[in-house]
C-alpha positions in Angstrom: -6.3 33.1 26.7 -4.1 30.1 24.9 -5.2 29.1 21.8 -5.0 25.9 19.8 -1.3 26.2 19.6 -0.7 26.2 23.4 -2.9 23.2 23.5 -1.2 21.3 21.3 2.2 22.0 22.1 0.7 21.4 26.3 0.1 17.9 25.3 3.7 17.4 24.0 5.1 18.8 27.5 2.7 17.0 29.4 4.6 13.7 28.1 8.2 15.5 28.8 7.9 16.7 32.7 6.6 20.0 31.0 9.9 20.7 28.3 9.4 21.4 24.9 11.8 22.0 22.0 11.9 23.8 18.6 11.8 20.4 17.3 8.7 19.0 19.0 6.7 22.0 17.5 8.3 21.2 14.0 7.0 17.7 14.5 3.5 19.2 14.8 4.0 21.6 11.7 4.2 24.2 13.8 6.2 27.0 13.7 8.7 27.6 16.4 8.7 30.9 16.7 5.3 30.2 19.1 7.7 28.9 22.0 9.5 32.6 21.4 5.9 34.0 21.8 4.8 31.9 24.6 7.9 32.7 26.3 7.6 36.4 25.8 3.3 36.3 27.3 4.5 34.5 30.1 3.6 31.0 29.3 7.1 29.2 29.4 10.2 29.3 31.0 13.7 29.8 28.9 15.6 26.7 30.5 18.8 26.6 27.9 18.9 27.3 24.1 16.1 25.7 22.5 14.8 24.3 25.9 11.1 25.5 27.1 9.4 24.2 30.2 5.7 25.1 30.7 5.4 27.4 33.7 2.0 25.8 34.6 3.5 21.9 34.4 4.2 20.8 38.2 7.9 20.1 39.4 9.2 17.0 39.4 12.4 15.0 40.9 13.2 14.2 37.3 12.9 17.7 35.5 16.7 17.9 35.8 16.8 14.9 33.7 14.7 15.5 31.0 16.5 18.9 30.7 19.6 17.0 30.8 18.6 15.0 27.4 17.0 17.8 25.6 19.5 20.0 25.9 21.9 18.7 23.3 19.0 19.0 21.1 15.9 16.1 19.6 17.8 15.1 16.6 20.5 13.9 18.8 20.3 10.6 20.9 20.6 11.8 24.4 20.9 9.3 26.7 21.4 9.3 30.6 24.2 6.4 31.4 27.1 5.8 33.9 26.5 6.7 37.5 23.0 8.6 37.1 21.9 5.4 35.7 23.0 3.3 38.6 21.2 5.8 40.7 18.6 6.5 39.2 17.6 2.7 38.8 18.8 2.7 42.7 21.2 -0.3 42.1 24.0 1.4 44.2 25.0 4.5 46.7 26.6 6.5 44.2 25.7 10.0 44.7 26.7 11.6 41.1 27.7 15.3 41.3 26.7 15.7 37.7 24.2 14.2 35.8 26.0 11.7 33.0 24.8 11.9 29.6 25.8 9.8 26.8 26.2 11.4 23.3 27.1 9.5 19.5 30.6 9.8 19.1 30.2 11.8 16.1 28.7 14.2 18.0 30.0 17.1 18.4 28.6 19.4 21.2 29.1 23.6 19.5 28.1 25.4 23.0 29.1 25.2 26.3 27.6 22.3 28.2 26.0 23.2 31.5 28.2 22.8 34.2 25.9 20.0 35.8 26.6 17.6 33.1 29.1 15.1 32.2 29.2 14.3 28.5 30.7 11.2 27.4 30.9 10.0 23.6 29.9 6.4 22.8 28.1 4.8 19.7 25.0 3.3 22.2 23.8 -0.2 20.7 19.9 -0.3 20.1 20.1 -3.1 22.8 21.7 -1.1 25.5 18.8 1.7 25.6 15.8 1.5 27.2 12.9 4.0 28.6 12.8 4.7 32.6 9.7 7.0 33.4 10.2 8.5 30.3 13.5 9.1 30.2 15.6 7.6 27.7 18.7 5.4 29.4 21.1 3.0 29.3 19.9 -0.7 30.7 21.1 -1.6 34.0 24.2 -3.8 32.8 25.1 -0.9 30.3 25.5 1.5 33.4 27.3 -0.4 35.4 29.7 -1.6 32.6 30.1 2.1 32.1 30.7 3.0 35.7 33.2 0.4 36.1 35.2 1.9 33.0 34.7 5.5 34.3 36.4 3.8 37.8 33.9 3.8 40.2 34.9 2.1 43.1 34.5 -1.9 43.1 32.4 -2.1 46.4 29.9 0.3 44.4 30.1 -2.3 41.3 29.4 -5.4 43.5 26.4 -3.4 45.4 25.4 -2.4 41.9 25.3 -6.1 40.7 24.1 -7.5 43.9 21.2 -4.7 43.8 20.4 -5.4 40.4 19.5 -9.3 40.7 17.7 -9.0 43.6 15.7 -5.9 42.6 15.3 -8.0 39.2 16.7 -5.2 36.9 19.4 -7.7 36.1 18.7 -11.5 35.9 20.5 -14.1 37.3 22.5 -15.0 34.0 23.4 -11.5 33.6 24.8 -10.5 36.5 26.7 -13.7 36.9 28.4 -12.5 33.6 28.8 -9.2 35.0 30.7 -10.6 37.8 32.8 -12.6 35.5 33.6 -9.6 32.8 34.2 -7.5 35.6 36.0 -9.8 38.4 33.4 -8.6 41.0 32.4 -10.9 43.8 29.0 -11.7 44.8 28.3 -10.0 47.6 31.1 -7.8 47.9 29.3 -4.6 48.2 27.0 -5.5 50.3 24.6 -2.8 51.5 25.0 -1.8 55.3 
C-alpha cells in the first residue's frame, strides 16, 4: 500500500493532469529516486526522461500539454505559444500538427525533442505569460503576434483577432492595435 511519499507526491500530480518530475519531488525534500520506485511497483507511467504520470490520475484533453511543458525540464520556462495557443484559447481554425512550445533563447535543448513538438527560442516578457487551466501560455495577442511571424495565413490572423474581441480574450484597444501592427482587416476572417 502507498505510503506518505505517494501521497505527497499524488497531491503535486493532482495539480499537473497527473505528471510529476524529479524536480517536484526535490521541491518537497524528497528524494527522486521514489518516482524510479513508483515506476518500478507499478504506480506511474515513464512518459519521457524525467516525466512521470500517475497511472491512477484520469485522462484528460490536455495531458499532451502538460507533457509538452515538462518535458524540457521545471527549471526551464516552458511555455505553449504560436498556433497551440490560438487553438487552444479557440481564437481561430488552426489545426496545429505539433504542439508549439516556447523555450529561453539561451536554452539549449541536449536530447532529442519528441517528434510532436515544435520548439521555438524566444526571451518571453513576464507580460506576455499567462496561466490557461493550468498550463503555462503565452496571452492571446502574444500568440497571434507569433503566428503571424511563423506565417500563418492572414484569413487565420483576422479570424484570430476577430475571435479574440468578441470572445473578450482580447479588448477592443488591443485588437485594434493588432490590426494596425499587423495590417489585418476587421473582419476579414470571418468564421463560416
Amino acid at each position: 500500500m502507498p505510503g506518505a511519499v505517494y501521497t505527497e507526491l499524488a497531491e503535486i500530480a493532482n495539480e499537473q493532469y497527473g505528471f510529476l518530475t524529479p524536480e517536484d519531488a526535490r521541491e518537497r525534500d524528497i528524494d527522486p529516486i521514489n518516482l524510479v520506485r513508483m515506476f518500478q511497483r507499478g504506480h506511474l507511467e515513464r512518459r519521457a526522461t524525467g516525466v512521470y504520470r500517475l497511472r491512477l490520475t484520469p485522462p484528460s484533453r490536455l495531458d499532451a500539454y502538460m507533457e509538452a511543458v515538462l518535458w524540457p525540464g521545471r527549471g526551464v520556462r516552458a511555455t505553449l505559444s504560436h498556433e497551440t495557443a490560438l487553438d487552444l484559447y479557440e481564437l481561430s481554425d488552426v489545426n496545429p500538427a505539433k504542439i508549439d512550445v516556447t523555450l529561453p533563447r539561451r536554452h539549449r535543448v541536449r536530447r532529442a525533442s519528441p517528434g510532436n513538438y515544435r520548439m521555438h527560442f524566444e526571451d518571453l516578457a513576464t507580460d506576455d505569460v499567462t496561466v490557461l487551466e493550468g498550463l503555462p501560455i503565452v496571452t492571446p495577442a502574444r500568440a497571434i503576434r507569433q503566428a503571424h511571424a511563423a506565417k500563418v495565413g492572414p484569413a487565420l490572423i483576422g479570424q484570430a483577432i476577430d475571435q479574440g474581441e468578441s470572445n473578450g480574450r482580447l479588448s477592443r484597444r488591443e485588437a485594434i492595435a493588432l490590426r494596425t501592427e499587423l495590417g489585418v482587416e476587421r473582419g476579414s476572417g470571418v468564421r463560416r
